[in-house]
C-alpha positions as CSV (number, residue, x, y, z in Angstrom):
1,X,108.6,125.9,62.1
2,X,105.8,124.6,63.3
3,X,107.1,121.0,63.5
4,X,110.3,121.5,64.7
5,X,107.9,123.6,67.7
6,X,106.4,120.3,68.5
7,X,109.3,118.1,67.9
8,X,111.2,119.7,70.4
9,X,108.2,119.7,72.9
10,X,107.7,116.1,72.9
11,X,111.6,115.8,73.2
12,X,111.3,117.7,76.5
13,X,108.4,115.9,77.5
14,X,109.8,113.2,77.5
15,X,112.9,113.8,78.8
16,X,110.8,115.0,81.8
17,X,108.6,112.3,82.3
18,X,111.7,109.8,82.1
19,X,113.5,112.0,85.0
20,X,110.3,112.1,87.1
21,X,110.1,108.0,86.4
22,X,113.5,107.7,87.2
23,X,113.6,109.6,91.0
24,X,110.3,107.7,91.6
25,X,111.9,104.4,91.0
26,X,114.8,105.5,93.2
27,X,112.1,106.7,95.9
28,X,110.8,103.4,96.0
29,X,114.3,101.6,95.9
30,X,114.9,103.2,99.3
31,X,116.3,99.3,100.3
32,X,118.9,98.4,102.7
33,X,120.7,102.2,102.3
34,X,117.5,104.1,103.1
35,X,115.9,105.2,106.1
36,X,115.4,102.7,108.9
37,X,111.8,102.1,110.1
38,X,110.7,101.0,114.0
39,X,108.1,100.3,115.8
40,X,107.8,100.6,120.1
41,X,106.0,99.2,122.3
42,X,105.9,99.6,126.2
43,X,103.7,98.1,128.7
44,X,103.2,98.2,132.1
45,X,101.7,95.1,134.3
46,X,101.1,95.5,138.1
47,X,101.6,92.7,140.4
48,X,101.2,93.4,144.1
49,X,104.2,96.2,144.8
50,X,105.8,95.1,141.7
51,X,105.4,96.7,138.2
52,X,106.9,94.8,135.2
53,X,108.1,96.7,131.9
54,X,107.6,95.2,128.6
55,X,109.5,96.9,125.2
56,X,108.7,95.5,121.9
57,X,110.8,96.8,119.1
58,X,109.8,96.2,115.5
59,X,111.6,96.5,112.6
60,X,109.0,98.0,110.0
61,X,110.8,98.7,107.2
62,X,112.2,97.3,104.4
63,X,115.6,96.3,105.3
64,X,118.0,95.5,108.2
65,X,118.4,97.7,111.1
66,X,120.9,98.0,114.3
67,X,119.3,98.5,117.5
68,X,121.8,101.0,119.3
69,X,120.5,102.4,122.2
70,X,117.3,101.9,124.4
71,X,116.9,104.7,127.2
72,X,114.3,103.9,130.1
73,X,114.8,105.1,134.0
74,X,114.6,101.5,135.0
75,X,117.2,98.7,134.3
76,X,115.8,96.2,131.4
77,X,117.7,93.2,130.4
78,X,117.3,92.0,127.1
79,X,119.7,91.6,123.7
80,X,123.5,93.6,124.0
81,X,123.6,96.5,121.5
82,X,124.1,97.3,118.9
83,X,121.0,94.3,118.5
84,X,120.7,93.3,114.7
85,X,117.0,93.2,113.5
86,X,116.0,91.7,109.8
87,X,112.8,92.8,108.1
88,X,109.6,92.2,110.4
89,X,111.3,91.1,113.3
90,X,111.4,91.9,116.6
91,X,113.2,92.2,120.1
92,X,112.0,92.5,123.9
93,X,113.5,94.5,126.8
94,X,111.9,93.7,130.1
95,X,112.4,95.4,133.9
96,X,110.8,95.7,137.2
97,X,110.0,97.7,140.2
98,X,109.1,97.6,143.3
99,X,106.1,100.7,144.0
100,X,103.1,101.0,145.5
101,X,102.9,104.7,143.8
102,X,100.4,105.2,140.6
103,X,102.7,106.3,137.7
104,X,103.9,106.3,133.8
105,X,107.0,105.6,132.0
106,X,108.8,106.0,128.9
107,X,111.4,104.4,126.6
108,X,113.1,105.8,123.8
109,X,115.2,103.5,121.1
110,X,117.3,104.7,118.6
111,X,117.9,102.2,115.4
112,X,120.1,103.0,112.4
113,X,121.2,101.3,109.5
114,X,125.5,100.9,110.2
115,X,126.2,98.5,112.8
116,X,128.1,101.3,114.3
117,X,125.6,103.8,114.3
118,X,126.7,105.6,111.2
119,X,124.1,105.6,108.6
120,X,120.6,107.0,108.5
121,X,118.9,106.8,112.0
122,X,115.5,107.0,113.8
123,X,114.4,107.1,117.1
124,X,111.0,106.1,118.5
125,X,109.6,106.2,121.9
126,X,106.8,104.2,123.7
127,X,104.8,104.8,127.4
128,X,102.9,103.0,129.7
129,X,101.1,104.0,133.2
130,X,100.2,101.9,135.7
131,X,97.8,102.9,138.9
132,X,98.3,102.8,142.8
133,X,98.3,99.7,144.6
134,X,94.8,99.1,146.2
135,X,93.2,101.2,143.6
136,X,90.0,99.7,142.0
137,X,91.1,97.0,139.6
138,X,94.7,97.1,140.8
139,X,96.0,93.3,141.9
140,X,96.4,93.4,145.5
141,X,94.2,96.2,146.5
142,X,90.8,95.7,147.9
143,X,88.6,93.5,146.6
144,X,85.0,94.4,145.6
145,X,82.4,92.8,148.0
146,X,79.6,94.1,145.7
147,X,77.8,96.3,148.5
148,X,75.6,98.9,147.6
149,X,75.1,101.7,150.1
150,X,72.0,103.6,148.3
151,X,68.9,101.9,149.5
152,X,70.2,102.1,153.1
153,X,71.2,106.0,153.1
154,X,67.5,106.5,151.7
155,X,66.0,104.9,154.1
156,X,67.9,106.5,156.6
157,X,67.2,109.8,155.0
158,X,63.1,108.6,154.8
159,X,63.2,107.9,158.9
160,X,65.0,111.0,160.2
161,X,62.3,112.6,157.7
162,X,59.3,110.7,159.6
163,X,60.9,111.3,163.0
164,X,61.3,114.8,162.2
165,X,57.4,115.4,161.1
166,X,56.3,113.5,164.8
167,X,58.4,115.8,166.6
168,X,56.8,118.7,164.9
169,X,53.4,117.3,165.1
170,X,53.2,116.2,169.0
171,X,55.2,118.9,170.6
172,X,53.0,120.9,172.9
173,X,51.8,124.6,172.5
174,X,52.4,126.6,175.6
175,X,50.5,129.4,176.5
């Protein structure tokens, strides 16, 4: 009885180790039918009044993936959709404006594994924010001439103390 007790146990055992093995081989085995993988990139550049957008899309998963939309308020040429991408590849968008506002913006791709969109899918965003023209640093605003106001507001400050101690010290007492 006893036997047959531990017979049947490592029967079952096994069976259940060989089923867990099994769905972790399949896990792993994701492949070309599993969920796509992507990577986005935005960046913003500043030149004078014109800011230039940048999107890098990377495939980062294990198989090919189908580019099939790529949302962003401005205009960006680049590759038609649906855009095919292998295996660690990529594929730029690029745009322009013409500002001389601070501000961000976004971009949002969605890549799935069917050329036509059927299939898993995934969509990633990316943001960038570029600053005022004429800010500090900004290309075209104004440029630093190194000056250092300090030492002359203290000294300023050190003479209207000393004029203020003579006027206090040679006014006249009237009786």
């Amino acid at each position: 009885m006893k036997r047959r007790a531990f017979v049947l146990a490592v029967v079952f055992g096994t069976l259940a180790l060989s089923l867990v093995a099994f769905q972790g081989t399949a896990l792993a085995k994701k492949g070309p039918g599993g969920a796509p993988s992507i990577s986005v990139t935005k960046t913003c550049t500043r030149s004078g009044s014109t800011v230039s957008f940048h999107v890098t899309v990377t495939n980062t998963g294990n198989g090919t993936v189908f580019i099939q939309s790529v949302n962003d308020a401005n205009a960006l040429s680049g590759p038609g959709l649906p855009y095919k991408l292998k295996h660690d590849t990529s594929a730029s968008w690029n745009g322009s404006k013409s500002t001389s506002a601070s501000g961000s913006n976004s971009v949002s791709v969605t890549a799935s594994r069917g050329k036509s969109g059927n299939g898993p899918s995934v969509t990633r965003s990316g943001s960038c924010s570029f600053a005022a023209l004429g800010a500090p640093g900004v290309p075209g605003g104004l440029a630093s001439t190194g000056f250092d106001p300090m030492p002359y507001a203290a000294a300023a400050v050190l003479l209207l103390g000393l004029g203020g101690t003579l006027v206090l010290a040679t006014r006249r007492r009237t009786v």
